[in-house]
C-alpha positions as CSV (number, residue, x, y, z in Angstrom):
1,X,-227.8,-85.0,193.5
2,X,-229.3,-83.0,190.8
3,X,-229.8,-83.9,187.0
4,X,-226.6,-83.3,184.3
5,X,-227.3,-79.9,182.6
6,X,-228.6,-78.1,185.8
7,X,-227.8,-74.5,186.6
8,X,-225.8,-73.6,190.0
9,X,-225.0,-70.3,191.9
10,X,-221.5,-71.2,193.8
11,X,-222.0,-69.8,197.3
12,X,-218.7,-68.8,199.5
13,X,-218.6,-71.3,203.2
14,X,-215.8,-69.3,204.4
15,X,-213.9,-65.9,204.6
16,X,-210.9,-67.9,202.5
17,X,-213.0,-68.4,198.9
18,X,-214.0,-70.8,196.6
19,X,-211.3,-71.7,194.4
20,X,-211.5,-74.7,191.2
21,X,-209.1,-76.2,189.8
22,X,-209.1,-77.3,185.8
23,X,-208.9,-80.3,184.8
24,X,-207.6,-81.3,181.4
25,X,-207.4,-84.9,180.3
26,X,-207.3,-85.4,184.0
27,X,-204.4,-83.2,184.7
28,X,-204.7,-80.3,186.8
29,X,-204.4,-77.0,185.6
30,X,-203.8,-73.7,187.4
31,X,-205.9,-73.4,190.1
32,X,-208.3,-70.1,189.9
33,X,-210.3,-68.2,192.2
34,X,-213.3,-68.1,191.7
35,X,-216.3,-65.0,192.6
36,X,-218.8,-65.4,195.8
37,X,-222.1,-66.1,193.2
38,X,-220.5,-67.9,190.5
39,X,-222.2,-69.5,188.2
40,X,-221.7,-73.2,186.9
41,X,-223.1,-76.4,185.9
42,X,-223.0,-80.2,186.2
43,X,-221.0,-81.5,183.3
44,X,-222.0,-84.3,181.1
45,X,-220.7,-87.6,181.2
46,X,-218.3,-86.7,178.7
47,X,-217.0,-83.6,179.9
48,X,-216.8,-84.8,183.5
49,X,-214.1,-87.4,182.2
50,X,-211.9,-84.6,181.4
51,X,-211.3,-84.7,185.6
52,X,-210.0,-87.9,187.7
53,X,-213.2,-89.7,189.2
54,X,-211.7,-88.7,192.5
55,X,-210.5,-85.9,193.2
56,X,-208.7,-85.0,196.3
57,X,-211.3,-83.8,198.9
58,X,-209.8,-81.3,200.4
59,X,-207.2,-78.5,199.0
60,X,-204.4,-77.2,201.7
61,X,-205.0,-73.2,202.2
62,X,-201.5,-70.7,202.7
63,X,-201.2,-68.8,205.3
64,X,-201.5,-65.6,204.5
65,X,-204.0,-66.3,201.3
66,X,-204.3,-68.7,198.8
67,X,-203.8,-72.2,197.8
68,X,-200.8,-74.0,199.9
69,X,-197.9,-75.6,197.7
70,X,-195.9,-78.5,198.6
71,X,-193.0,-75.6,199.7
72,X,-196.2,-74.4,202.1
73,X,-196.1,-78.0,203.6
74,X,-192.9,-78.2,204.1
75,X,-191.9,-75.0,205.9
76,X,-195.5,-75.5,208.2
77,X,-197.6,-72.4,206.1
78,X,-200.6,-74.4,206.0
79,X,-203.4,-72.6,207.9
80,X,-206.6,-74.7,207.3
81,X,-208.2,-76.5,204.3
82,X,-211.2,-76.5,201.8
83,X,-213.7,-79.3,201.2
84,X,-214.5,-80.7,197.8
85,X,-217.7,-79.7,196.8
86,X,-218.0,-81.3,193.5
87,X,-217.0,-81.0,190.2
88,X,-218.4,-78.3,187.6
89,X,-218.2,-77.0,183.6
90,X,-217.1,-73.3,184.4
91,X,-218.1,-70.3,182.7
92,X,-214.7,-71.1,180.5
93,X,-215.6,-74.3,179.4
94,X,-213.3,-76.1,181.4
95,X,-214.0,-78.8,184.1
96,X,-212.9,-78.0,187.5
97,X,-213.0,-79.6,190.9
98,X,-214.8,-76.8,193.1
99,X,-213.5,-76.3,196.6
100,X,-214.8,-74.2,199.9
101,X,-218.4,-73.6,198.5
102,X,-221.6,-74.4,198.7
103,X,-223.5,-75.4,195.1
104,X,-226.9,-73.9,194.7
105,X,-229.3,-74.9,192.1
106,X,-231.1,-72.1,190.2
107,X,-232.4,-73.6,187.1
């Protein structure tokens, strides 16, 4: 693992996306898609605590696109999953837990 404060390029491991979800006081927000190449970094101690210390490690994928919903689940719509791959300050500010990439440091 790399230091707090560094720099990294958020590379896609599949055709389905990287996607983040927020985290706000530990409550999820609206998950968002997020750009093959996006940029991030490791959040401090304090920001990180805006997210649970666990996350879930894996996110359920729709078939047909997208993040799966508990309706998804229920009606069999669930066509494969993302890993966790950590948990990053965004370009927006917010702390997200990243899914379905690959975190590469540049600085």
């Amino acid at each position: 693992m790399s230091a707090e404060g560094t720099i990294l390029e958020l590379r896609c491991r599949s055709t389905s996306g990287i996607y983040a979800i927020p985290y706000r006081s530990s409550r999820p927000c609206k998950a968002q898609r997020l750009p093959d190449g996006a940029i991030v970094e490791r959040p401090t101690s304090r920001q990180r605590s805006q997210a649970p210390r666990n996350p879930a490690v894996c996110v359920e994928l729709a078939t047909g696109g997208g993040l799966a919903g508990v309706h998804h689940a229920c009606l069999g719509l669930v066509s494969g999953f993302l890993e966790l791959e950590g948990v990053y300050l965004l370009p927006s500010g917010d702390v997200a837990a990243v899914y379905g990439a690959e975190a590469i440091p540049i600085a």
